[in-house]
N, C-alpha and C positions, 0 to 999 in steps of 0.2 A: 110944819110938814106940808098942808096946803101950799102952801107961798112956794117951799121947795117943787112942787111936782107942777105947779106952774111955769115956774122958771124955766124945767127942764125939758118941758112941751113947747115954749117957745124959742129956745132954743133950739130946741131939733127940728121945725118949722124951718129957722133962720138956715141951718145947714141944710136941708132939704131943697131949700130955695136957690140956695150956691149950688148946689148940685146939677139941681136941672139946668141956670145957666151955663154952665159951665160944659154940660153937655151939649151946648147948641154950636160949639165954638172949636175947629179942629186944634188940637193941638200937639207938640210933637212929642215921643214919649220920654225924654229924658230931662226934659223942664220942670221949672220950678210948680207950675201953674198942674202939670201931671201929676207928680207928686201931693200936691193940696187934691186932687182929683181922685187920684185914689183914696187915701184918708175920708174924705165924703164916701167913697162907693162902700167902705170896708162901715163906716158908721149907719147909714142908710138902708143899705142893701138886707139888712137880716128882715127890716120891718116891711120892705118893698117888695120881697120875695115872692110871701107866703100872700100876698096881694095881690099880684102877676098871678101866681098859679092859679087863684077863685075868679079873677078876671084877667083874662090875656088882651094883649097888645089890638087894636082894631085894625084892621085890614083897609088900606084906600090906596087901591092899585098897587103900586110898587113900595110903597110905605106905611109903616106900621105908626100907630098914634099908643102911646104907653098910657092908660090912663090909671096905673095906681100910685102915682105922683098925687093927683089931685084927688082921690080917694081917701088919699094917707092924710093930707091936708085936710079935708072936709068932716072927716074923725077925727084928728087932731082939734080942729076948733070947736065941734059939740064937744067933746069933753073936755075942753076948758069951760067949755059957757057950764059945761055943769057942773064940775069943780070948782075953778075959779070964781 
């Protein structure tokens, strides 16, 4: 069961991480690459949400920095080190 909830933490990391690249990169919406883009936002998004809403986006002039990406990451890997 361990091993299992390991697995599935490091995997949701792995998509996590296609995610955010993926966001840095315009792409047009009827592509293949949009499609995989969605799938990440519809997987990611429930745990990324409720994240966003206890810490909002930072403000630096005209652009916002998201920092529950690396939040989600940073809990993600203390509860591996302390499971796993």
């Amino acid at each position: 069961m361990r091993s299992l909830i390991c697995l599935l933490l490091q995997l949701f990391m792995f998509v996590l991480f296609a995610r955010m690249l993926l966001s840095w990169f315009p792409m047009p919406p009827d592509g293949f690459l949009a499609s995989v883009n969605r799938a990440l936002f519809s997987v990611t998004e429930p745990v990324l949400a409720p994240v966003r809403s206890v810490v909002p986006p930072v403000r630096t002039g005209a652009m916002a920095f998201d920092l529950s990406p690396i939040i989600v990451f940073i809990a993600i890997i203390l509860l591996s080190g302390w499971i796993c």
